[in-house]
Backbone as CSV, one residue per row, in Angstrom:
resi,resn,N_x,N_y,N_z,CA_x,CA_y,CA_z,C_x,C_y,C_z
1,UNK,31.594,98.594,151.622,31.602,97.534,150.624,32.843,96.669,150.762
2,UNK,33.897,97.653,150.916,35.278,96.571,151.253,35.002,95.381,152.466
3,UNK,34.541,95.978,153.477,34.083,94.807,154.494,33.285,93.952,154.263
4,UNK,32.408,94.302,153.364,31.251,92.985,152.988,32.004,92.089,151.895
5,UNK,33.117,92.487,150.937,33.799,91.656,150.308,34.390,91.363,150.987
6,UNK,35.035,91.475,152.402,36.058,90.519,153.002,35.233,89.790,153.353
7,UNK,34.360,89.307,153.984,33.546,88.649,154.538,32.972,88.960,156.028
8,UNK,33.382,90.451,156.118,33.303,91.001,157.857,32.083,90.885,158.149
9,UNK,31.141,91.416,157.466,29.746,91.298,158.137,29.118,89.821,157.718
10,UNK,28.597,89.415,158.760,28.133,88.327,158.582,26.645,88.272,157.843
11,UNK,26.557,87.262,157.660,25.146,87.503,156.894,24.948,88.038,154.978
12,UNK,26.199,88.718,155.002,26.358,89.228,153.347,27.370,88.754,152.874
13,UNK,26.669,88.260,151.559,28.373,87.823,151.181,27.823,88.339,149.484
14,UNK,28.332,88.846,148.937,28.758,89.359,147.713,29.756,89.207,146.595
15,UNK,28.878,88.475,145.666,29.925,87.772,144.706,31.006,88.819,143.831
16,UNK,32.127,88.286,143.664,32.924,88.867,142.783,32.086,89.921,141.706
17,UNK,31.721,89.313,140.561,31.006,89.571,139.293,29.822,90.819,140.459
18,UNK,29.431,90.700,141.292,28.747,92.311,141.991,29.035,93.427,142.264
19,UNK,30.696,92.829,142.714,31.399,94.025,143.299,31.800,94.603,142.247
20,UNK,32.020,94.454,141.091,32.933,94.972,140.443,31.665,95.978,139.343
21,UNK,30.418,95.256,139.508,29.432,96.035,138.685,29.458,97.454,139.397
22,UNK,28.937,97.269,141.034,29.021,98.124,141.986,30.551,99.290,141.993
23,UNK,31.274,98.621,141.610,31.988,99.861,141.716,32.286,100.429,140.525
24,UNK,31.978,99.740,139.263,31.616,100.500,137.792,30.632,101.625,138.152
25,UNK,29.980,101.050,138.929,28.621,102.254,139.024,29.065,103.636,139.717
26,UNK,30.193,103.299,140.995,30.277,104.333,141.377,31.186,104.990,140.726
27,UNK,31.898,104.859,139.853,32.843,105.434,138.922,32.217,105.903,137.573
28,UNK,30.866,105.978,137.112,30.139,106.116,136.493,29.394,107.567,136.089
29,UNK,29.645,108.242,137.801,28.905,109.272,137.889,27.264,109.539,138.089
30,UNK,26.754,110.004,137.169,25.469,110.363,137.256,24.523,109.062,136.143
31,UNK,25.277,108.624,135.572,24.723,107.385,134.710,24.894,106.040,135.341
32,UNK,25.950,105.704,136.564,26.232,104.780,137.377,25.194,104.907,138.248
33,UNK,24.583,106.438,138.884,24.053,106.452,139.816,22.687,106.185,139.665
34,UNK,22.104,106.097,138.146,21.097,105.646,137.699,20.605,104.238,137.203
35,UNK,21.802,103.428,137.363,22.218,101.771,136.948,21.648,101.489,138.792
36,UNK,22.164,102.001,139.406,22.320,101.597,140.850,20.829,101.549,141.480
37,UNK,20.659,102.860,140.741,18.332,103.065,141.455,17.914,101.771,140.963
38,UNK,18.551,101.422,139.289,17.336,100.580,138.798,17.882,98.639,139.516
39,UNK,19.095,99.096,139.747,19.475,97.472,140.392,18.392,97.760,141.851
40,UNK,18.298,98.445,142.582,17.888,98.771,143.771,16.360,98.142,142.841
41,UNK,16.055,98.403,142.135,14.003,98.526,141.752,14.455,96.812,141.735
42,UNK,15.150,96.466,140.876,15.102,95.004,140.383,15.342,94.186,141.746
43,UNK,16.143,94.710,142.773,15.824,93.967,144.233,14.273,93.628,144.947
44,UNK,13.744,95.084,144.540,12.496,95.235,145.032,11.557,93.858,144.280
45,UNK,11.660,94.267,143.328,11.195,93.004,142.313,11.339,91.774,142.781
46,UNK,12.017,91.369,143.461,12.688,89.927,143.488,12.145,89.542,145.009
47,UNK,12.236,90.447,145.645,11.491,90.750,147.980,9.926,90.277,146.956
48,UNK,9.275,91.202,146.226,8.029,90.971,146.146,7.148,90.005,145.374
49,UNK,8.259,89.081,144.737,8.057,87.516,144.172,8.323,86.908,145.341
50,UNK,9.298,86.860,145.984,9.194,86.096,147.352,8.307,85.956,148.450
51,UNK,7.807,86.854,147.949,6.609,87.258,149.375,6.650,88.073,150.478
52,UNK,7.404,89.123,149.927,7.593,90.094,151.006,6.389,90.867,151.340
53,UNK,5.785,91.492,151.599,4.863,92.832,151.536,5.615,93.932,151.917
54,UNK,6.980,94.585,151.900,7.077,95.687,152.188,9.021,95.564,152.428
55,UNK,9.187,96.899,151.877,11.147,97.105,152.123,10.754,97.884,152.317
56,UNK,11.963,98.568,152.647,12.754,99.788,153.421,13.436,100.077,152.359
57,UNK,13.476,101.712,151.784,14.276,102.315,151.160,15.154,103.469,151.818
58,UNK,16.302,103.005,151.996,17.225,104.098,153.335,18.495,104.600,152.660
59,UNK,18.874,105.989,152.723,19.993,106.499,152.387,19.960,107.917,152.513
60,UNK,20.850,108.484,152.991,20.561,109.974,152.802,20.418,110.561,151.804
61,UNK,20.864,109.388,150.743,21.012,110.636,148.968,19.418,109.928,147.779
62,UNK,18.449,109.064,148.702,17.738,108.739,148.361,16.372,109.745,148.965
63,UNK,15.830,110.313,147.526,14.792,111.101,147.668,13.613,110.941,147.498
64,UNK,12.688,111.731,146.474,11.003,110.676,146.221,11.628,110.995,144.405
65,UNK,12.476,111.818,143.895,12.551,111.077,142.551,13.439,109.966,142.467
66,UNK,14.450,109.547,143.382,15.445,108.537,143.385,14.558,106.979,143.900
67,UNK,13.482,107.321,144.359,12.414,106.326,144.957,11.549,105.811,143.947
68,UNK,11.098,107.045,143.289,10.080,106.806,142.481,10.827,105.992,141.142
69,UNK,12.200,106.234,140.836,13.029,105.322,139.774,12.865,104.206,140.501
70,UNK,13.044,103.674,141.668,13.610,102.394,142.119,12.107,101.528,141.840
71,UNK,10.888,102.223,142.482,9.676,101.636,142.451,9.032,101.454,140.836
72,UNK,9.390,102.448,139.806,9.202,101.920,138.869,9.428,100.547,137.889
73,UNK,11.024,100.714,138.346,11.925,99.776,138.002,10.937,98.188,138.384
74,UNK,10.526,98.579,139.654,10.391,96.976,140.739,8.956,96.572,140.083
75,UNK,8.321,97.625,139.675,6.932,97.763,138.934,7.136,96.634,137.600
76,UNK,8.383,97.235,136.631,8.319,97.377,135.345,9.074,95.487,135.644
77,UNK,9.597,95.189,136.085,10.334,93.873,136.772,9.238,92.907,137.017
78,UNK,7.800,92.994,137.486,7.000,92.519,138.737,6.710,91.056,138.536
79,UNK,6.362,90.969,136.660,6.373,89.736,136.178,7.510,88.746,135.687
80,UNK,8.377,89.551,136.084,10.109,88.630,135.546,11.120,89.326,136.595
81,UNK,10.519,88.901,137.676,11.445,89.344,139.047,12.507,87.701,139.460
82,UNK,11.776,86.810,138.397,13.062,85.787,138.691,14.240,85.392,137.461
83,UNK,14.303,86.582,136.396,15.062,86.883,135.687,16.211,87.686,136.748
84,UNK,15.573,88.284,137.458,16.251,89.641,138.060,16.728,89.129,138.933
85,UNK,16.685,87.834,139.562,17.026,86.620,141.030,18.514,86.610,140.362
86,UNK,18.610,85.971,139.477,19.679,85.239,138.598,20.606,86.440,137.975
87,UNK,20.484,87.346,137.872,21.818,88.390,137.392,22.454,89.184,138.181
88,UNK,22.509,88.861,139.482,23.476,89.197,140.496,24.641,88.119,140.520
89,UNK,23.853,86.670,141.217,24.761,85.874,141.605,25.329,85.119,140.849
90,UNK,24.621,84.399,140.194,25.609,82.935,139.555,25.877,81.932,140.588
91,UNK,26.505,80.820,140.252,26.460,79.417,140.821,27.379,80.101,142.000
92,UNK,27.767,79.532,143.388,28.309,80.197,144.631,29.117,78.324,144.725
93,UNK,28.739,77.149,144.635,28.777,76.075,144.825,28.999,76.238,146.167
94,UNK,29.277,74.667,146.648,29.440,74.336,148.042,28.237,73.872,148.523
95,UNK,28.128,73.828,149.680,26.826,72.797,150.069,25.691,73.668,149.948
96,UNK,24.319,72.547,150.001,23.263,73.405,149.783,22.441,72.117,150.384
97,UNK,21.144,72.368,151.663,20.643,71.309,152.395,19.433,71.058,151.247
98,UNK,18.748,72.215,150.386,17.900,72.371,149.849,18.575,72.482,148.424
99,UNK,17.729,71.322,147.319,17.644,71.206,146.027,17.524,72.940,145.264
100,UNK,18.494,72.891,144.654,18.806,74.190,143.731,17.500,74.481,142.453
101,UNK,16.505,75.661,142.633,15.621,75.261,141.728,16.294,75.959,139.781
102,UNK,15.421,76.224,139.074,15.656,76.526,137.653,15.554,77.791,137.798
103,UNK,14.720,78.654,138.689,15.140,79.696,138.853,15.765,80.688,139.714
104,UNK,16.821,79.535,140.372,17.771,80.471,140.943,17.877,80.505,142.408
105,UNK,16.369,80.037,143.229,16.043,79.755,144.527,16.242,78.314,144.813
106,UNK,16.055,77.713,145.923,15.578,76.415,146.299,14.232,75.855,146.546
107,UNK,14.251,75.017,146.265,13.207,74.045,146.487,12.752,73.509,147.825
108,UNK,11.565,73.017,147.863,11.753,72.432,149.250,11.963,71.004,149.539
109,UNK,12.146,70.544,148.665,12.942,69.034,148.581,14.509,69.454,148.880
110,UNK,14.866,68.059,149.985,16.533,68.031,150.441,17.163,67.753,148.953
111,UNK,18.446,68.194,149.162,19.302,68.105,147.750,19.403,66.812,148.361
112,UNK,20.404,65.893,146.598,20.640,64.641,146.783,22.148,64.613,147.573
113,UNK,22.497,63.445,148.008,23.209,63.100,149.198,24.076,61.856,147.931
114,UNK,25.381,62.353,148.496,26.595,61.766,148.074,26.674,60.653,148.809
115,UNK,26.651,59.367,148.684,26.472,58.032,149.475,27.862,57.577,150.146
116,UNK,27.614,57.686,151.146,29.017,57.411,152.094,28.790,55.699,152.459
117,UNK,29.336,54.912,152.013,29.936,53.405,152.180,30.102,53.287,153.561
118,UNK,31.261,53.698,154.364,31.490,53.356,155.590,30.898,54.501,156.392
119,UNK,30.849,53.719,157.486,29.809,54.525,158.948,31.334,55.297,159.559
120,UNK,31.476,56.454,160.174,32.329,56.896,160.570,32.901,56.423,161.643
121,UNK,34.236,56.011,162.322,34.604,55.278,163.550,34.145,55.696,164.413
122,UNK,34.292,56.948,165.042,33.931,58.155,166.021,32.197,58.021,166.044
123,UNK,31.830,58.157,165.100,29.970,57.962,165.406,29.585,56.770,165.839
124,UNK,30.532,55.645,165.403,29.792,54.327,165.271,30.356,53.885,167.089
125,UNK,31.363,54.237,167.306,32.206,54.167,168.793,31.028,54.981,169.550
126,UNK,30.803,56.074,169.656,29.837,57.243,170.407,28.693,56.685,170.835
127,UNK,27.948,56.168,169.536,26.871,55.722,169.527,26.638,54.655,170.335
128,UNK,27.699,53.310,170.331,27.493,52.487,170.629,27.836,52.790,172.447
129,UNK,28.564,53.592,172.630,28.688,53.572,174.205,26.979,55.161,174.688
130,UNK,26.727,55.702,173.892,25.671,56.155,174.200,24.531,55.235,174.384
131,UNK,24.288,53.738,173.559,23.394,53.142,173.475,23.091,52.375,174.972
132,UNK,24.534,51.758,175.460,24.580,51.337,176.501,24.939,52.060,178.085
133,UNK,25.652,53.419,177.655,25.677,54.074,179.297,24.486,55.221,179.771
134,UNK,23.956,55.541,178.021,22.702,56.691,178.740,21.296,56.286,177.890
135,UNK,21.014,55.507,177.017,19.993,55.324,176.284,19.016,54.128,176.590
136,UNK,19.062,53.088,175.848,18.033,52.008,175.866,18.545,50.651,176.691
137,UNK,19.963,50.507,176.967,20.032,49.385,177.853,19.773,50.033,179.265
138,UNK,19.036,49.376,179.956,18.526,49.649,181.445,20.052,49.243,182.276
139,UNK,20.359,48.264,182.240,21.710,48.120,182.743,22.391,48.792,183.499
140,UNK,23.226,49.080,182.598,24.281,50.140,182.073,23.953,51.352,182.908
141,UNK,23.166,51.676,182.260,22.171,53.361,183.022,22.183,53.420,184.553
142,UNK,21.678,52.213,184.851,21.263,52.380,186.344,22.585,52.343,187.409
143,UNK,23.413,51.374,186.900,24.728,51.770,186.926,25.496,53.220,186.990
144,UNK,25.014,54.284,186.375,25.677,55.197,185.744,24.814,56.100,187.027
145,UNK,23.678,56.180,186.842,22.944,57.046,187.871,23.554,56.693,189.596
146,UNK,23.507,55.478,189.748,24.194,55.332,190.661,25.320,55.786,191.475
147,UNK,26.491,55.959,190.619,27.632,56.443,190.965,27.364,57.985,190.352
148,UNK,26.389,58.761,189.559,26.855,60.066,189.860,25.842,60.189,191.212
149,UNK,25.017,59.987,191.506,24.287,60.130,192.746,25.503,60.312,193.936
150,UNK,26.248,59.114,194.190,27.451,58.693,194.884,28.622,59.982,195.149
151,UNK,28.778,60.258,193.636,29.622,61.170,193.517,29.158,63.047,193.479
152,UNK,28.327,63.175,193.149,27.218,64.497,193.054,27.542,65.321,194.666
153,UNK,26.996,64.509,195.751,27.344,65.310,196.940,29.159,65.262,198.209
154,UNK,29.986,64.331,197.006,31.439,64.941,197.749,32.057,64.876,196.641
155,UNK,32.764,66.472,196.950,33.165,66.834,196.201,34.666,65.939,195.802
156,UNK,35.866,65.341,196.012,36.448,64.560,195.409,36.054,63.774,194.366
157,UNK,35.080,63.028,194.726,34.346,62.277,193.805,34.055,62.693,192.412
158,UNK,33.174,64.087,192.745,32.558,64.231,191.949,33.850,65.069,190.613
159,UNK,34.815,65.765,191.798,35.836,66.541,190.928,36.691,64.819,189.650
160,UNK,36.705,64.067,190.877,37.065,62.514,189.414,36.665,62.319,188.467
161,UNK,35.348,62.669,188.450,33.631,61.935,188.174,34.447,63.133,186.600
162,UNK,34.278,64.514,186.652,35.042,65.232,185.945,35.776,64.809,184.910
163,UNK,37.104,64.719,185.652,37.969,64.305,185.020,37.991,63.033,184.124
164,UNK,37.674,62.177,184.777,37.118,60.723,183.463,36.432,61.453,182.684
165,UNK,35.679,62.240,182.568,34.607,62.549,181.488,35.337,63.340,180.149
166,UNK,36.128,64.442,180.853,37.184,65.384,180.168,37.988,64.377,179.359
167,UNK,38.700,63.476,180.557,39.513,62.456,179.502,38.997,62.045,178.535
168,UNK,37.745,61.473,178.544,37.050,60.243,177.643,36.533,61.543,176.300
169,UNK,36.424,62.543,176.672,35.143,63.179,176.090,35.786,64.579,175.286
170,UNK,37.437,65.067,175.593,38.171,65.954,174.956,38.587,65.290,173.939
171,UNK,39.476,64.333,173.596,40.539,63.895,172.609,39.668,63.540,171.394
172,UNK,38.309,63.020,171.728,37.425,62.838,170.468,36.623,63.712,170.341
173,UNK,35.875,64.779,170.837,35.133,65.801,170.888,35.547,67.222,171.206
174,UNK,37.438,67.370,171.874,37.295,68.679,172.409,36.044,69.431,173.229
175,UNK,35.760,68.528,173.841,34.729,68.695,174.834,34.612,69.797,175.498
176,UNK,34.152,70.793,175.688,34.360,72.301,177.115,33.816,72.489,178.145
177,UNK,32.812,70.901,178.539,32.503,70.643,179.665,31.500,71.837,179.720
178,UNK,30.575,72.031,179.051,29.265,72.584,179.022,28.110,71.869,180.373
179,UNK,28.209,71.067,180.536,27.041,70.285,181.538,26.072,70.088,181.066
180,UNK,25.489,70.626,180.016,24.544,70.114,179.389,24.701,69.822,178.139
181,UNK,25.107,68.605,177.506,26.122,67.950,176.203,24.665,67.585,175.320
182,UNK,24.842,68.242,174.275,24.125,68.193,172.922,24.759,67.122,172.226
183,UNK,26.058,65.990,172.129,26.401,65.539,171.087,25.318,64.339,170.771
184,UNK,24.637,63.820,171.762,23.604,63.004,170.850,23.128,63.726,169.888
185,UNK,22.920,64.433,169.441,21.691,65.288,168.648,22.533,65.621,167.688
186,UNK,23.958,65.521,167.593,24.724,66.398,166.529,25.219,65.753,165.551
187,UNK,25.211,64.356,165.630,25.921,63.496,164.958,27.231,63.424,165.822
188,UNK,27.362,62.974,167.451,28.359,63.176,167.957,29.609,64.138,167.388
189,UNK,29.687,65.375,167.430,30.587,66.498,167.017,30.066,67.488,167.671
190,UNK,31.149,68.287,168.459,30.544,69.281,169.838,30.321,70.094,169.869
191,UNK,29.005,70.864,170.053,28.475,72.403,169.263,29.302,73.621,169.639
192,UNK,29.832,73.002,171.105,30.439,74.307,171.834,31.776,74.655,171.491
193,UNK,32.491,73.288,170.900,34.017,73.523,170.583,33.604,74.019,168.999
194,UNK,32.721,73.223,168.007,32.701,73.563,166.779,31.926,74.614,166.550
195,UNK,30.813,74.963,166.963,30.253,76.133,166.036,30.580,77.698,167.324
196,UNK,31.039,78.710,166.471,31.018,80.286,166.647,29.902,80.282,167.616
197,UNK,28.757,80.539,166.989,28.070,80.824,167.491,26.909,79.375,168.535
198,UNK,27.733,79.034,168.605,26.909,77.730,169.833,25.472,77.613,169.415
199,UNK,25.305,77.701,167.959,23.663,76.980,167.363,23.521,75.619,167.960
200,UNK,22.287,75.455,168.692,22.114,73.857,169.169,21.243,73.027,167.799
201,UNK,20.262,73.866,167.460,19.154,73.134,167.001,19.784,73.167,164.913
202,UNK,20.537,73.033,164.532,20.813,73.571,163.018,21.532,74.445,162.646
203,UNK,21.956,75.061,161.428,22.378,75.823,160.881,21.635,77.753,161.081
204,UNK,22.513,78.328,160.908,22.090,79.882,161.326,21.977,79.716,160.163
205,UNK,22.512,79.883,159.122,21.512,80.358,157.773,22.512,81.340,157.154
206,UNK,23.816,81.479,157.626,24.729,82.503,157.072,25.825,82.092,156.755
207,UNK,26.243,80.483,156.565,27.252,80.468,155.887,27.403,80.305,154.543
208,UNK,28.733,80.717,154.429,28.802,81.296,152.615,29.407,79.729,152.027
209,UNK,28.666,79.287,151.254,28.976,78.036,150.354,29.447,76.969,151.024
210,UNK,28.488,76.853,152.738,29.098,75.703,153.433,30.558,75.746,154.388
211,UNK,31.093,77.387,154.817,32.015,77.941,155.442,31.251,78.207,156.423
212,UNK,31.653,78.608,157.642,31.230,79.471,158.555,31.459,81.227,158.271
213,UNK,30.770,82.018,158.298,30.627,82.988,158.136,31.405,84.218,159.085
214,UNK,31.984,83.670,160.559,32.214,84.308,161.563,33.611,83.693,161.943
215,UNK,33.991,82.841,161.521,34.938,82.377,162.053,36.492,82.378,161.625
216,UNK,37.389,82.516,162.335,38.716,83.010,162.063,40.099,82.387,162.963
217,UNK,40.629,81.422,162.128,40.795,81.169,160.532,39.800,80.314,160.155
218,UNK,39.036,80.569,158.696,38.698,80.184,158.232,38.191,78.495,158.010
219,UNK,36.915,78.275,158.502,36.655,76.268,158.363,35.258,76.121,158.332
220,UNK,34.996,75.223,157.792,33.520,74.572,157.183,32.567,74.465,158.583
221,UNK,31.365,75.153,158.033,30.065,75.152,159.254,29.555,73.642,159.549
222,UNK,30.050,74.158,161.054,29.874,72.716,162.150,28.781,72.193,161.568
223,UNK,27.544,72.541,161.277,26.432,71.959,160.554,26.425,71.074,159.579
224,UNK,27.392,72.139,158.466,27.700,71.259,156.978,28.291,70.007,157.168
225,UNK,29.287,69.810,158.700,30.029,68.642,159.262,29.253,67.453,159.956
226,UNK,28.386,67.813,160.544,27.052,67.263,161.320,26.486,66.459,160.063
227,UNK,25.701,67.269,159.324,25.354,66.767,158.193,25.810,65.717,157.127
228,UNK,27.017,65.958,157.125,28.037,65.023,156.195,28.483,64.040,157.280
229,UNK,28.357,64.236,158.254,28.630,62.492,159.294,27.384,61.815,159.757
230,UNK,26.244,62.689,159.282,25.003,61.481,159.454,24.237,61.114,158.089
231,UNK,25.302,61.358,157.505,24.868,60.725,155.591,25.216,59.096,155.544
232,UNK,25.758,58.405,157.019,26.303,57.766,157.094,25.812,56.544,158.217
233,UNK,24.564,57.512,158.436,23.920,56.966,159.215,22.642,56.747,159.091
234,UNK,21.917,57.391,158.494,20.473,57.243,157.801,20.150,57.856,156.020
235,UNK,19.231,57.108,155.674,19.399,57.567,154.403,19.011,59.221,153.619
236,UNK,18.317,59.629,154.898,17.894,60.767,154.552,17.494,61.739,156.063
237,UNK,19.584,62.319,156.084,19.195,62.506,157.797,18.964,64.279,157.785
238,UNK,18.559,64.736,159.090,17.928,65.560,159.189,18.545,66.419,160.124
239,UNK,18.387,67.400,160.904,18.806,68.168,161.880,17.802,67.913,162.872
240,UNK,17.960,68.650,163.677,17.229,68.231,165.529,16.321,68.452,165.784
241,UNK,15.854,66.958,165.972,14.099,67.163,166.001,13.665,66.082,166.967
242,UNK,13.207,66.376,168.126,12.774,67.930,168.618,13.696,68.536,169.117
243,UNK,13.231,69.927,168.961,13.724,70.992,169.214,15.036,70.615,170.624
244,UNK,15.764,71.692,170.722,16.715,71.590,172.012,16.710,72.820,172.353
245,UNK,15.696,72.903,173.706,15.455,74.416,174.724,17.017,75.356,174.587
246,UNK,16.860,76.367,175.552,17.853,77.271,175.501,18.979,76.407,176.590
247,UNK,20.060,76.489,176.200,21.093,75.663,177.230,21.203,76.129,178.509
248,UNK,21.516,75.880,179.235,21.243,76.117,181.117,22.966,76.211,181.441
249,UNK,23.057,77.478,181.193,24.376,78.200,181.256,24.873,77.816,182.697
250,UNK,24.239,77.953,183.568,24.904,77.652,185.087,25.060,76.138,185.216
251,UNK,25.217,75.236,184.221,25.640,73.928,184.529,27.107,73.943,184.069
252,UNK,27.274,75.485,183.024,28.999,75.404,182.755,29.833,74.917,183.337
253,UNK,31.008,74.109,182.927,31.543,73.805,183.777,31.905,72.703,184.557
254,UNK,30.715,72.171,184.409,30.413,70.448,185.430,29.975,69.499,184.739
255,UNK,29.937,68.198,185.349,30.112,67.000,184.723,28.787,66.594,183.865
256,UNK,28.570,66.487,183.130,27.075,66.514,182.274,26.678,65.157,182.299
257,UNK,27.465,63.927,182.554,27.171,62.893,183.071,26.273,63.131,184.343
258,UNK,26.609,63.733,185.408,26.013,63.687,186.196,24.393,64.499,185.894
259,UNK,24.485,65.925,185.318,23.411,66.656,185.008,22.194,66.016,184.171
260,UNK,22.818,64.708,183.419,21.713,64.079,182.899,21.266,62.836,183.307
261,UNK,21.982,62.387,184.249,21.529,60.703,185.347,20.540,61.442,185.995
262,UNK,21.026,62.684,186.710,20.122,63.299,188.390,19.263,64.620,187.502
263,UNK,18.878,64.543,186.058,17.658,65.490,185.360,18.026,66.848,185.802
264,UNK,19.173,67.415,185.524,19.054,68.475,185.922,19.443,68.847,184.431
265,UNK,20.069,68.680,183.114,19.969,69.158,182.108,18.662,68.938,180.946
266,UNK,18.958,69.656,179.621,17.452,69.760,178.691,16.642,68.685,178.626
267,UNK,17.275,67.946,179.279,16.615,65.874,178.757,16.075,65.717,179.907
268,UNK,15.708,66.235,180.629,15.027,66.244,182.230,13.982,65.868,182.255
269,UNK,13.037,65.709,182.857,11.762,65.520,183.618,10.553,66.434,182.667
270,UNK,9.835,66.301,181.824,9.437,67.145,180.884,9.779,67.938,179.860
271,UNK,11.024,67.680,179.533,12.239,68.482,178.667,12.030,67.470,176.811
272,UNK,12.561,67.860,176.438,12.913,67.069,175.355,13.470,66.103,175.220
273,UNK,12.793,64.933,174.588,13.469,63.251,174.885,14.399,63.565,173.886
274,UNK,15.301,61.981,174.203,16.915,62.073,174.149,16.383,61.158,173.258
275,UNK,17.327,61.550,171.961,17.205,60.587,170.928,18.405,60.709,169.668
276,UNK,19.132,59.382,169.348,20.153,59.390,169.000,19.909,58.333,167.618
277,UNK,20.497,59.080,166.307,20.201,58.360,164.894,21.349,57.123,165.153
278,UNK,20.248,55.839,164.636,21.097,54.854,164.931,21.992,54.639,163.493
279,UNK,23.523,54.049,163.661,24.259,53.865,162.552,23.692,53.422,161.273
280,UNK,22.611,53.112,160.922,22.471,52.571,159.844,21.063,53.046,159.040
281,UNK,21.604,52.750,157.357,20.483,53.383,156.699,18.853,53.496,156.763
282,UNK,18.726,52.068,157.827,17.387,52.082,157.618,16.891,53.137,158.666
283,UNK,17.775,54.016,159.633,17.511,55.184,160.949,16.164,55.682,160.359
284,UNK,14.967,56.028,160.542,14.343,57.259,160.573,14.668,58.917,160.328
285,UNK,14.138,59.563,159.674,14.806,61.082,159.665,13.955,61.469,161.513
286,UNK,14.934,62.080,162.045,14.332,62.841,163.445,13.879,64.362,162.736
């Protein structure tokens, strides 16, 4: 329990006002240990309003009368299992992508969006040189394919070809030279320097009130950041759609300029089209 209040395991996070019930209980004795079956039933209660069909009841000191309390409990709960949602947690605040409902869950309507006035420099800069060196001006592009073609089979070249990219592509992105670069898709912000766990397509689903869950020292999920820099760009923006395949680990390393002129990264030849929210409110949700 001490580790799940620090925040060690990922995935659990446990409010103050829990822990402290929880360890009333275990200081309780044999009347704590009977508070604890029936919180255990009132869980059950709450899996089987959600739509579970089936838990797991696991412990060594759990028997068929310590079972049969918990299942009663979840029984006696079945019609006010979203009374039983609401007396663990309480408000957690911090971000939430999904509208907070009345009883305690979310909705499937996006929460409302705090209106950001100015377009961010960094997105509106990104964008605009994405528009013209890899997107919709023909120009530009053919240009670009050109010289990594040029540069692709000697190696000087291509080690330059590098380095401009690192330059251009660290100081505003901390770039790690992945070879296959997700920042169109992210709201230009770099999955590999910002998120723990290198999520391409969204949020894992485990950070606590808009934190990252895994990360040390402590800072707000690359997502929640993604999110809050394309509030700024469409009126109602979205996460990555379509999908972005599994990343192609053996391009580590190398110039992703080049991996996406000559199709060798996710945006390839049958891969998922490249598509970038344009600065302004009227964008489409992707």
């Amino acid at each position: 329990m001490r580790l799940a209040v620090a925040g060690g395991i990922p995935g659990l996070a446990l409010p103050p006002a829990e822990v402290a019930r929880i360890a009333a209980e275990h200081a309780d004795g044999e009347r704590g240990r009977g508070a604890a079956l029936r919180r255990a039933g009132r869980t059950v209660a709450v899996l089987r309003g959600l739509g579970y069909r089936g838990v797991l009841l696991s412990g060594g000191a759990i028997g068929p009368r310590e079972a049969a309390v918990i299942l009663d409990e979840a029984d006696r709960r079945r019609d006010d299992w979203e009374s039983a949602l609401l007396e663990p947690a309480g408000s957690r605040g911090g971000f939430y992508y999904f509208r907070a409902a009345a009883g305690g869950r979310n909705e499937d309507t996006r929460a409302a969006l705090t209106p950001r006035r100015r377009r961010h420099p960094t997105y509106l800069l990104s964008w605009a040189v994405d528009y013209l060196a890899f997107g919709s001006w023909p120009p530009f592009f053919r240009v670009l394919v050109r010289v990594c073609r040029f540069c692709d089979p000697r190696p000087f070249w291509r080690r330059l070809l590098w380095l401009v990219e690192l330059g251009a592509k660290y100081p505003l992105y901390r770039c790690r030279m992945c070879g296959d670069c997700t920042l169109y898709a992210c709201g230009f912000l770099c999955t590999e320097s910002g998120c723990p766990k290198r999520a391409v397509n969204g949020p894992c689903g485990g950070s606590d009130a808009g934190w990252c869950e895994v990360a040390r020292p402590r800072r707000r999920c690359h997502w929640v950041d993604v999110y809050d820099r394309l509030k700024g760009t469409t009126g109602a923006p979205g996460y990555v759609a379509p999908a972005i395949p599994p990343q192609d680990r053996s391009l580590a390393g190398t110039c992703s300029w080049i991996s996406f002129c000559l199709g060798r990264d996710h945006r390839g030849p049958g891969r998922a089209p490249r598509v970038a929210q344009r600065p302004g409110p009227e964008a489409p949700v992707r």
